[in-house]
C-alpha positions in Angstrom: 0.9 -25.2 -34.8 -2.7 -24.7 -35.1 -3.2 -25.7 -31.5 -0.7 -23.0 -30.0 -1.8 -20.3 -32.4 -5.9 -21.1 -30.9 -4.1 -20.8 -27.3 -3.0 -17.7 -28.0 -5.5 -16.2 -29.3 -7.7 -17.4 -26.5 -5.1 -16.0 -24.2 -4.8 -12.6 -25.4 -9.1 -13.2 -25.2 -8.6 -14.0 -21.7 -6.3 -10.7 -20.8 -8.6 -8.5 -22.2 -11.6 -9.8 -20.0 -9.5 -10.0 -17.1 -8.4 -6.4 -17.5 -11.7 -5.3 -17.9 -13.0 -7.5 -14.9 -13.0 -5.1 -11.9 -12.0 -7.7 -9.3 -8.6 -7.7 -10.3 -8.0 -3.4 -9.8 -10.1 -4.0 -6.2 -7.8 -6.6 -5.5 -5.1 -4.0 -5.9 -6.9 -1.1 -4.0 -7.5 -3.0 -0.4 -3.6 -3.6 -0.9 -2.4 -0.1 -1.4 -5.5 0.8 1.7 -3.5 -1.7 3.9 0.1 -0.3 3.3 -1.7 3.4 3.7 -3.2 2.5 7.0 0.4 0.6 8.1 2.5 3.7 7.5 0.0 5.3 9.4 0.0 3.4 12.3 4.0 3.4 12.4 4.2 6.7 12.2 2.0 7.1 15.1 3.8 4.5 17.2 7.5 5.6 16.4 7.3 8.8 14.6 9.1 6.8 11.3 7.9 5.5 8.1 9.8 2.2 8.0 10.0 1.2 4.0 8.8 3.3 1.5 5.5 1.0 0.2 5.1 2.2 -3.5 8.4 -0.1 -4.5 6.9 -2.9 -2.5 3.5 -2.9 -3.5 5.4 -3.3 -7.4 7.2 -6.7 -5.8 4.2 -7.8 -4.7 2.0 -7.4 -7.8 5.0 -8.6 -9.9 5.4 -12.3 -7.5 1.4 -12.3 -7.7 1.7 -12.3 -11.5 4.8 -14.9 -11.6 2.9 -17.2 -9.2 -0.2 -16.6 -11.7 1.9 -18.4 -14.5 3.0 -21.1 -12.3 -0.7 -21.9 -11.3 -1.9 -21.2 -14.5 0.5 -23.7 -16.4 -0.6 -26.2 -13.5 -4.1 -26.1 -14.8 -3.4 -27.2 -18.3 -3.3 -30.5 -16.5 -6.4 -29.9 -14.1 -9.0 -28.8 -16.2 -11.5 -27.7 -13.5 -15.2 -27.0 -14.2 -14.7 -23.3 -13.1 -16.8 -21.0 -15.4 -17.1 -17.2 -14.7 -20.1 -17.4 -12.4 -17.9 -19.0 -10.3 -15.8 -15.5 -10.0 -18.8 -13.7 -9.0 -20.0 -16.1 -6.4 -16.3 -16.2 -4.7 -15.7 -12.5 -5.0 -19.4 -11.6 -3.5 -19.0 -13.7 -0.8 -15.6 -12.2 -0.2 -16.8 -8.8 -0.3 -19.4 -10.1 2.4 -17.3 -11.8 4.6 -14.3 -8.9 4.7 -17.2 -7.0 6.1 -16.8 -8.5 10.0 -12.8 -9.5 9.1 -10.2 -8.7 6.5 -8.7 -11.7 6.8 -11.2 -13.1 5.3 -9.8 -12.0 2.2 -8.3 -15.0 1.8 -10.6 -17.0 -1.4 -10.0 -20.5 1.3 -13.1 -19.0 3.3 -15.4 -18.0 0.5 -14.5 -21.4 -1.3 -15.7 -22.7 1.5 -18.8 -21.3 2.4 -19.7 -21.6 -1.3 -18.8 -25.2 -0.9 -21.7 -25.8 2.0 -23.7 -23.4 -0.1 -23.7 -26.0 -3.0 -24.1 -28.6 -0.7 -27.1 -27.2 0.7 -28.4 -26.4 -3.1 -28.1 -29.8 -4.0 -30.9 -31.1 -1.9 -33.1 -28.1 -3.1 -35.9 -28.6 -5.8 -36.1 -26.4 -8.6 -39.8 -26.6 -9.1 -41.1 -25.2 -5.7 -39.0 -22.3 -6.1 -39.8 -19.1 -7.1 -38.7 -17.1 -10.6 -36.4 -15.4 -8.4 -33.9 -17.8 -6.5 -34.3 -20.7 -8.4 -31.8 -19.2 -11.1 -29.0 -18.9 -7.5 -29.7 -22.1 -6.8 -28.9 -23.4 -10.0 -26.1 -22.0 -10.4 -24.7 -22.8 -7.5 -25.8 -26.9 -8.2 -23.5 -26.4 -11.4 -20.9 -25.4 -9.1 -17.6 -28.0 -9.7 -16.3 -27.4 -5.9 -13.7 -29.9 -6.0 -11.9 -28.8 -8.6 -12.2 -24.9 -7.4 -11.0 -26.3 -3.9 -7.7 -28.1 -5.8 -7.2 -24.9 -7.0 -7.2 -23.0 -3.8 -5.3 -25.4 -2.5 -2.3 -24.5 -5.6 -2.7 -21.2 -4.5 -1.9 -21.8 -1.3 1.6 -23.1 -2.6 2.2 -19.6 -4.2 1.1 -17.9 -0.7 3.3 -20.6 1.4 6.5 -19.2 -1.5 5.8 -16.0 -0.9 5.9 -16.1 2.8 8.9 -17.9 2.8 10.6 -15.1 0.2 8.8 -11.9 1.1 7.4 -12.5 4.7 9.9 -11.0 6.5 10.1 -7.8 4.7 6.4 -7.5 5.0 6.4 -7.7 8.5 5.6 -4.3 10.6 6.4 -3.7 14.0 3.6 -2.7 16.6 3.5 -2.2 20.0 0.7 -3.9 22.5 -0.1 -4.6 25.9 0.7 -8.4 27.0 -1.8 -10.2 29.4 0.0 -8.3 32.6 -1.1 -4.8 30.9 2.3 -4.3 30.3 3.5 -2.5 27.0 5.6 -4.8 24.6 7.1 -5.0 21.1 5.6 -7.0 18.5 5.5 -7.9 14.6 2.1 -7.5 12.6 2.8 -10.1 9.4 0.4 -8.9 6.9 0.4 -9.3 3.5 -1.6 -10.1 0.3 -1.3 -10.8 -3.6 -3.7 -10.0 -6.6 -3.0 -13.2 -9.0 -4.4 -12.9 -12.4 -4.9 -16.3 -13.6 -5.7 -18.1 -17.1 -7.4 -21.0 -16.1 -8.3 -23.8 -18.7 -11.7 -24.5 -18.2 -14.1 -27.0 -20.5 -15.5 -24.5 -22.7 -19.4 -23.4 -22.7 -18.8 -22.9 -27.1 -16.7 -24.2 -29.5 -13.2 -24.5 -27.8 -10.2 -26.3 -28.8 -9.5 -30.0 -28.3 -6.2 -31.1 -26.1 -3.2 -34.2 -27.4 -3.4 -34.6 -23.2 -6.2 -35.8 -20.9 -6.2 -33.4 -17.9 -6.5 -34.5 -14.4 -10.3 -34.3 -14.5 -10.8 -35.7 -17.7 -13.6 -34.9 -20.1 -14.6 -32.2 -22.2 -16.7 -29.3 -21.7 -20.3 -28.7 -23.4 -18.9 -27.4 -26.4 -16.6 -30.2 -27.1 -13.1 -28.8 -25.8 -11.6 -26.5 -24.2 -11.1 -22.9 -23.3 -9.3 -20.2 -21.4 -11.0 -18.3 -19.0 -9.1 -15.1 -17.2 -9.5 -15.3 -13.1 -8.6 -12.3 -11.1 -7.6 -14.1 -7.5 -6.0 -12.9 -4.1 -4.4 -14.4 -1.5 -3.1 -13.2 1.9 -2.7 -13.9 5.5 -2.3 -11.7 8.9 -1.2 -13.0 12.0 0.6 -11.0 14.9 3.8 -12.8 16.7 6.0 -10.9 20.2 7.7 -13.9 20.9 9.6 -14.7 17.7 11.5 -12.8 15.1 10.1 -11.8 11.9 12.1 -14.6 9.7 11.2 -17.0 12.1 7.7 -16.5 12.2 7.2 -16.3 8.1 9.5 -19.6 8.0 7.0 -21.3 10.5 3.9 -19.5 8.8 5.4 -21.2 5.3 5.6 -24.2 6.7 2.0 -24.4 7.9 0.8 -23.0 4.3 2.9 -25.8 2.9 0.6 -28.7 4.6 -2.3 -26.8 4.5 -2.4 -26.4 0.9 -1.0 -30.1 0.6 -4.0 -31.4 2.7 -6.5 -29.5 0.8 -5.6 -30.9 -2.5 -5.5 -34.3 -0.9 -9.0 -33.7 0.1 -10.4 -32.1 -2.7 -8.8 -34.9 -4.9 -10.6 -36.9 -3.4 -13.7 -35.4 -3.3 -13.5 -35.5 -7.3 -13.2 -39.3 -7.6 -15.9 -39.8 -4.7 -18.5 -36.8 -4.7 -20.1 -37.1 -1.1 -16.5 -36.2 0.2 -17.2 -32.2 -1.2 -18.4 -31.6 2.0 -16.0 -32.3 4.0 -13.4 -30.7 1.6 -15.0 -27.6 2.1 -15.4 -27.3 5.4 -11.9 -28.6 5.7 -10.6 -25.7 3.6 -12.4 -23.5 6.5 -11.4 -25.5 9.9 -8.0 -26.3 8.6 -7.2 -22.6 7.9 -8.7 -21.5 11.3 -6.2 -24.0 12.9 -3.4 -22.2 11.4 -4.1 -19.5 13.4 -4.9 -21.4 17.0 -1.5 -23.3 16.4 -0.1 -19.4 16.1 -1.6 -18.2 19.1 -1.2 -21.6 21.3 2.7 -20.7 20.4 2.5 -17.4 21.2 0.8 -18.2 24.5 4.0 -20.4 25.2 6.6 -18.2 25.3 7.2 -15.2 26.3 7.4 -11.9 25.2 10.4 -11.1 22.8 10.9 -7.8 22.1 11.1 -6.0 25.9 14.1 -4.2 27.5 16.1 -6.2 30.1 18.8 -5.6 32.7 21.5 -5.7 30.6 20.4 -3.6 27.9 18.1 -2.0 25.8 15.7 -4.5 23.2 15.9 -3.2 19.2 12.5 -3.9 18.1 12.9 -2.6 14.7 15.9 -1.1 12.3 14.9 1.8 9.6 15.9 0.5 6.3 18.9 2.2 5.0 19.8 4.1 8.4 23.0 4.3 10.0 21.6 1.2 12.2 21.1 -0.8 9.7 24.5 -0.2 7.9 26.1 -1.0 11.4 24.4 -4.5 10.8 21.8 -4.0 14.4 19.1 -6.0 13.6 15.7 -6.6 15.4 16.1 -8.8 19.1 19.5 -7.4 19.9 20.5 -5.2 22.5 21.7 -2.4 23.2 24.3 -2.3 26.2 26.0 0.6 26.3 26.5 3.9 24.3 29.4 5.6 24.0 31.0 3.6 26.9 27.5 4.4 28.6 24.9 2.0 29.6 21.8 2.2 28.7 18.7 0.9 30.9 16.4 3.0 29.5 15.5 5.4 26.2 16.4 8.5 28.3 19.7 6.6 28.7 19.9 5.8 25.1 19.3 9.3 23.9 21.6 10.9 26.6 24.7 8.7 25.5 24.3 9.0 22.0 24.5 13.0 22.4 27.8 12.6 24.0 29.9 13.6 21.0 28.5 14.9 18.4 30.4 13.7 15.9 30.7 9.9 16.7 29.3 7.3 18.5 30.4 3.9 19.6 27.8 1.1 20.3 28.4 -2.1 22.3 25.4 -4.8 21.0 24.2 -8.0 22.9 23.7 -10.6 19.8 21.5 -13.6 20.5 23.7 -15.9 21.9 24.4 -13.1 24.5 27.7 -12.1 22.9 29.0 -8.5 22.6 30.4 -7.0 19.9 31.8 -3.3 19.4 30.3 -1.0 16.5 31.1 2.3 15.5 30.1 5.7 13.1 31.3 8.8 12.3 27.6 11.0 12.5 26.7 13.3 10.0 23.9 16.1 9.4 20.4 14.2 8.2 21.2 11.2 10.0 18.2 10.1 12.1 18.5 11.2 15.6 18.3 7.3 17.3 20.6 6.1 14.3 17.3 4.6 12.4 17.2 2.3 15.7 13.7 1.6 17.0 13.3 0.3 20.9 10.9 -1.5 22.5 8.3 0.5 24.3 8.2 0.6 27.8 5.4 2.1 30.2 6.3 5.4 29.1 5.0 5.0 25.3 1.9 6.7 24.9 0.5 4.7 21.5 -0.2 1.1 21.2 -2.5 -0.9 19.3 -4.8 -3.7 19.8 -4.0 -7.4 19.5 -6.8 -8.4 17.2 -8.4 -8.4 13.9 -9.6 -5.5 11.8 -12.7 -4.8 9.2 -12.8 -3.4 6.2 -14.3 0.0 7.4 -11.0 0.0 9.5 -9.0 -0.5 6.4 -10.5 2.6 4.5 -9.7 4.4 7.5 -13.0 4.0 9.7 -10.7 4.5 13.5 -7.4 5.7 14.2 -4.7 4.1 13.1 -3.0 3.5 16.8 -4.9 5.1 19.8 -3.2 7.5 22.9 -4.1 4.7 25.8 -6.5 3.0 23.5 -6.7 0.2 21.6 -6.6 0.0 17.9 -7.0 -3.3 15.8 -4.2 -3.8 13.0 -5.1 -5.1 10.3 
């Protein structure tokens, strides 16, 4: 009893600093920045604000916070070195590297970096340095890397979950020019997670002793244990036009999955045999970067997706909640004709569907190249393409630019999606 009582207490310790921690609210901020800058950009492209982001950026922070528990209660049997130094060290060199991408959000680079940093540290000599960085380079020697790696590495889990759960529904949809110059459809999957941790870390004072040896072993200077609160993010951005949204954040998943599993592998290692930090960190940087070159090698495979074809018109996106979507027309179909026209191109679209005012009757190509019939009374407010977005053809004025954005793009440095001109999502 006297155990769990000390646990909580520590926890309710650990809540206060992390609320008072800034990193956590910043965290929040360049997420509500990125959904600002996407409804942006889809207005711009198709005149249409897609999902209203206020009720999503709640799901997110609420999975961030459910995935902080679950990696939270994993570390009761961890017990990394990780002290609050650590924090400032990942989150500066975050708020450095974000600077040239904002993918590098993602704590797997900074982890990194500061891995080769403390590396590099380690063959340093105190005594022929100056006042100045000789308490940096300390602190960076008393860095426990392994067991901060093993941690990213559970992180990733959580991000591989919520690509697999939410993935789909973060995914926006863009419009670029393929390698011909010609103008296609396309899916930005962007999206990232504040996760508030309380990690159990050896404690620097007087902490509390364990009934359990954790993974690490040991106990801190103070002779046990405490918990220390840990504002974290995770994320990932990638761009796909050859596959669907739900395929590409099953595949994404999937990746995550062995990434993360072939992190911990590492970095477990690396705590039983030291020299092999090294290599665990620069793993956790390589082996993310190769997430994204087996994306694009894919990419560069097939071909283009979401582009209009002889027998009908491509649906690149559906407005949540529009008649569209309660006809069940989902992104990839076609459409082939409208009422009992057919449509080859949007001026054929728009004609046909002001045939009768008062109906409209819609004949869809499914995947597997079947047609089925739909139908709808129309009504006054309904959107005036039935919430269906099409593909772009030459005739689309806006697209935007198939490649990464900085953080002075994310507060709104550049247009959101150029007349003729490129624009990088984020």
């Amino acid at each position: 009893m006297e155990l769990t009582l000390e646990i909580l207490r520590q926890a309710g310790e650990a809540v206060v600093s992390l609320l008072l921690q800034p990193f956590y609210y910043i965290a929040v901020l360049l997420v509500v920045l990125h959904f600002v800058r996407q409804t942006r950009t889809e207005r711009k492209l198709f005149h249409v604000r897609m999902r209203p982001w206020p009720l999503l950026l709640l799901k997110l922070l609420v999975m961030g916070m459910a995935a902080g528990i679950g990696v939270s209660a994993l570390s009761f049997g961890i017990g990394a070195a990780i002290q609050i130094e650590t924090v400032y060290w990942l989150w500066g060199l975050t708020a450095i590297l974000v600077l040239f991408r904002i993918r590098y959000l993602c704590f797997a680079y900074s982890a990194g970096v500061l891995g080769v940093l403390h590396w590099a540290a380690s063959w340093v000599n105190e005594d022929v340095l100056g006042a100045w960085p000789a308490p940096y380079v300390a602190s960076l020697q008393r860095l426990d890397i392994p067991g901060l790696l093993l941690l990213i590495a559970m992180l990733h889990l959580a991000e591989a979950w919520f690509m697999r759960s939410q993935g789909e529904r973060l995914a926006s949809p863009i419009v670029m020019k393929s390698k011909r110059g010609k103008l296609i459809g396309g899916y930005q999957l962007q999206g990232y997670w504040p996760i508030p941790l309380l990690l159990l870390v050896p404690a620097e004072a007087a902490g509390f002793a364990l009934p359990w040896a954790p993974l690490l072993g040991g106990e801190g200077p103070g002779g046990g244990w405490m918990l220390l609160g840990l504002p974290m993010i995770v994320g990932y951005s990638e761009l796909t036009r050859s596959l669907l949204p739900r395929q590409r954040a099953r595949q994404t998943a999937k990746t995550l999955l062995w990434y993360s599993l072939a992190l911990g592998a590492i970095a477990a290692l690396a705590i039983w045999w030291p020299p092999l930090t090294l290599v665990a960190a620069i793993g956790a940087l390589l082996l993310h970067e190769a997430i994204g070159w087996i994306s694009a090698a894919g990419e560069a495979r097939r071909s283009p997706f979401y582009v209009h074809n002889g027998q009908g018109l491509c649906v690149l996106a559906v407005v949540p909640g529009s008649p569209a979507a309660e006809l069940g027309i989902v992104p990839g179909e076609l459409v082939h004709k409208v009422n009992g026209r057919k449509t080859l191109t949007p001026e054929d679209f728009h004609e046909a569907l002001h045939i009768h005012s008062a109906f409209c009757k819609l004949e869809i190509i499914n995947y597997d190249g079947h047609v089925r019939f739909e139908q709808r009374a129309r009504f006054d407010g309904d959107h005036h393409h039935l919430g269906i977005v099409l593909a772009p053809d030459d005739s689309s004025e806006y697209y935007t630019a198939a490649k990464q954005g900085t953080l002075l793009e994310l507060f709104g440095h550049g247009p959101a999606a150029s007349s003729r001109r490129m624009t990088p999502p984020m």
